[in-house]
C-alpha positions as CSV (number, residue, x, y, z in Angstrom):
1,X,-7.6,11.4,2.9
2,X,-3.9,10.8,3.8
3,X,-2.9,7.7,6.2
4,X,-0.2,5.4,7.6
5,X,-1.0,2.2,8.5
6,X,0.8,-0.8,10.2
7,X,-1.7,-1.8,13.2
8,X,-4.9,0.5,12.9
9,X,-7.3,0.1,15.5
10,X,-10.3,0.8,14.4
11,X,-11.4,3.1,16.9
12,X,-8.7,5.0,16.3
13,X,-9.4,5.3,12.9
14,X,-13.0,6.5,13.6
15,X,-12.0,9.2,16.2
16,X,-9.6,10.7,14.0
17,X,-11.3,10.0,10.7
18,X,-12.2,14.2,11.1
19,X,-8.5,15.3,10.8
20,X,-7.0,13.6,7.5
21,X,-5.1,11.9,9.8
22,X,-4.2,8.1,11.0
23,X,-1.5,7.2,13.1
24,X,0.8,4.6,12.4
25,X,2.0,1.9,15.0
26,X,4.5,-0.6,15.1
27,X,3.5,-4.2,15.3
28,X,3.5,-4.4,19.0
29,X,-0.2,-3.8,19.8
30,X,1.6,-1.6,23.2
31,X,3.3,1.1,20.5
32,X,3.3,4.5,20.9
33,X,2.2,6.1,17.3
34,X,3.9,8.1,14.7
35,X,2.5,10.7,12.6
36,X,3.9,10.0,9.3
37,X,1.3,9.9,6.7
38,X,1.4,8.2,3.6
39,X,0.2,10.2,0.1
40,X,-0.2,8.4,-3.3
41,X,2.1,10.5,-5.5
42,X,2.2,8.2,-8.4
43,X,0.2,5.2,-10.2
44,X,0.5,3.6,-13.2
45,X,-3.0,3.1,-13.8
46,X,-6.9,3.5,-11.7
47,X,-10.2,2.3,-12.5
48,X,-12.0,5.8,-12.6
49,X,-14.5,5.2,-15.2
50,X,-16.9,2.3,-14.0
51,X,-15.9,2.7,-9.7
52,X,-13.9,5.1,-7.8
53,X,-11.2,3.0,-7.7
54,X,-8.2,5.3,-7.3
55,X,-4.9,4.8,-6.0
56,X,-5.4,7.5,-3.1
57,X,-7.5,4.3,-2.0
58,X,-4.4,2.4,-0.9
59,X,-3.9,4.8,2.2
60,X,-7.2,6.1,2.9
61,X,-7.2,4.6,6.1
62,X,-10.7,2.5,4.9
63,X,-10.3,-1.1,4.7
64,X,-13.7,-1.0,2.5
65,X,-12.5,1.0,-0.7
66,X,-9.9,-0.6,-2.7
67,X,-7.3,0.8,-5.4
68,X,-7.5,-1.2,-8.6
69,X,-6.5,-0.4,-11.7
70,X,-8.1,0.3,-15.0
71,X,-10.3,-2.6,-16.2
72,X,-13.0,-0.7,-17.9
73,X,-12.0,0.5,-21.3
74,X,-8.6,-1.2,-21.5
75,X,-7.0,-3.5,-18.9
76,X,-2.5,-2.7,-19.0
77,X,-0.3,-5.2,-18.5
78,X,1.7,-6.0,-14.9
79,X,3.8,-4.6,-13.9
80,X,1.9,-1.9,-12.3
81,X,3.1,0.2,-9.4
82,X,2.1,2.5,-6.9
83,X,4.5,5.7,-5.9
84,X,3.9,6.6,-2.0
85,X,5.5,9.5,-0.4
86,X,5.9,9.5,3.4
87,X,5.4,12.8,5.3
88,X,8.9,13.2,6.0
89,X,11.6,10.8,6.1
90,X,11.7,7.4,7.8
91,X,13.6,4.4,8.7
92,X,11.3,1.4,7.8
93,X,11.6,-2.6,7.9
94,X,9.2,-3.5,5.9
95,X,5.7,-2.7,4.3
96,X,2.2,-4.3,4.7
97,X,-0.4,-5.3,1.8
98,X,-3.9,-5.6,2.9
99,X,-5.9,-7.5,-0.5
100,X,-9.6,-6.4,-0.8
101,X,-12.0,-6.8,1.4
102,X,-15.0,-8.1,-0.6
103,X,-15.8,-11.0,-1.9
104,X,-13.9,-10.7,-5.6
105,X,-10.2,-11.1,-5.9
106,X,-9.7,-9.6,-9.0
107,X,-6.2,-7.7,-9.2
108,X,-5.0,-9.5,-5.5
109,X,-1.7,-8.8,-6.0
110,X,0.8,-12.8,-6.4
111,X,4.2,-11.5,-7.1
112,X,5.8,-8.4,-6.1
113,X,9.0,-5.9,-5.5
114,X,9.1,-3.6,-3.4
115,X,11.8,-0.4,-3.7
116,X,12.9,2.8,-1.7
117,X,13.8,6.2,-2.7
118,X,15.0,9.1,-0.9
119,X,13.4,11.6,-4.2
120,X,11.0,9.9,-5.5
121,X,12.9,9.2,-8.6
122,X,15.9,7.2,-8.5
123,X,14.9,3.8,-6.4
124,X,17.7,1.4,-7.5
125,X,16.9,-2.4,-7.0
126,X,14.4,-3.7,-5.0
127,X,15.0,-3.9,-1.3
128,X,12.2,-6.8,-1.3
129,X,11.0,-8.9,-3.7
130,X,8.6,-12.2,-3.5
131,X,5.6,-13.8,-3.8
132,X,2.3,-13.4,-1.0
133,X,0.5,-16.0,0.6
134,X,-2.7,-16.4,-0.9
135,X,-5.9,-15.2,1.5
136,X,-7.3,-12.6,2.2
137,X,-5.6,-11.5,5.5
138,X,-2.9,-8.6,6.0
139,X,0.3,-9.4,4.4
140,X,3.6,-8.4,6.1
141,X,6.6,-8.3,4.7
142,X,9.9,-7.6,6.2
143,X,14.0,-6.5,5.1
144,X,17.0,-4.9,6.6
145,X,16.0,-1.1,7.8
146,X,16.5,1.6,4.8
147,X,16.1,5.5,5.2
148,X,13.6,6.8,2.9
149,X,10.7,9.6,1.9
150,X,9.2,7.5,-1.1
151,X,8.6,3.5,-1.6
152,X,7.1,1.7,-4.4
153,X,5.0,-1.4,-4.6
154,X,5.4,-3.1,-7.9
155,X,3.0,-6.0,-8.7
156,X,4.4,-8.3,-11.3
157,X,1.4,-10.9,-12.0
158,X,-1.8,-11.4,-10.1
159,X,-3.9,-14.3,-8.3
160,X,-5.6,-15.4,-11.2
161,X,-3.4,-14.8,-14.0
162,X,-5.2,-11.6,-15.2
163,X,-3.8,-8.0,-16.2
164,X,-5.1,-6.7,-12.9
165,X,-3.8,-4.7,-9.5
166,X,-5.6,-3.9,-6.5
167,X,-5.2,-3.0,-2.7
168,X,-7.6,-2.1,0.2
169,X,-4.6,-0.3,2.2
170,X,-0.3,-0.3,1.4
171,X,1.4,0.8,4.4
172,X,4.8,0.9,6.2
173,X,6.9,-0.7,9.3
174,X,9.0,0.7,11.0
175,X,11.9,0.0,12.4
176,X,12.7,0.4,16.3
């Protein structure tokens, strides 16, 4: 499944659960939607062996599944990133993190940079770089409007210290 998320209401996400398809909204609860959709094009690493933990997870518009990366049979080193094309070119402000949902927080991601690209391949320095507040909630983090088609979260360390990276749902703001 393909999604965008900045505010979803759940009941949106239900009634159009069918189509592949989840609008995005700005942070004003009163936004009209947009229907850019967010596909995983790139990750460094997934935990596929033990759980379906795969990065399409990050924007499968379900709060309840979770990208994390491989712990099974090996556990990489940060960084680890995740490569997200948007449906067709945008200009965003900033990007949201949403941790897991359950009770673990292995992999909740500490420090980050974020980065745009217009081709996927060449994304510069990082338009955003920092540290989350700890918690479970949605994270949002802000910058100066950029044009894009691709972003890239990069976690650089984790909660606890370990080798780790997870997500329930990466998604996009956009600017006005």
């Amino acid at each position: 499944m393909v999604a965008t998320f900045l505010e979803v209401n759940s009941t949106f996400a239900d009634e159009l659960a069918s189509t592949n398809k989840v609008p995005a909204s700005v942070a004003e609860p009163s936004a009209v939607t947009n229907k850019i959709t967010l596909k995983v094009v790139k990750a460094d690493s997934e935990e596929k062996v033990a759980e379906d933990d795969k990065a399409s997870n990050a924007v499968d518009g379900n709060p309840d599944t979770i990208w994390h990366t491989q712990w099974q049979e090996a556990s990489p080193a940060h960084p680890h990133e995740i490569i997200i094309e948007m449906s067709e070119p945008a200009m965003i402000k900033g990007f949201t993190y949403l941790p897991r949902r359950d009770d673990g927080d292995n992999g909740t991601i500490k420090d980050y940079e974020f980065y745009v690209s217009d081709d996927g391949k060449e994304f510069g320095g990082p338009v955003k770089k920092g540290t989350f507040a700890s918690g479970k909630d949605k994270k949002v983090i802000t910058f100066e409007p950029k044009k894009c088609r691709y972003f890239k979260l990069q976690a650089l360390s984790e909660v606890n210290g370990e080798a780790w990276t997870s997500a329930a749902e990466i998604g996009i703001v956009l600017a006005e």
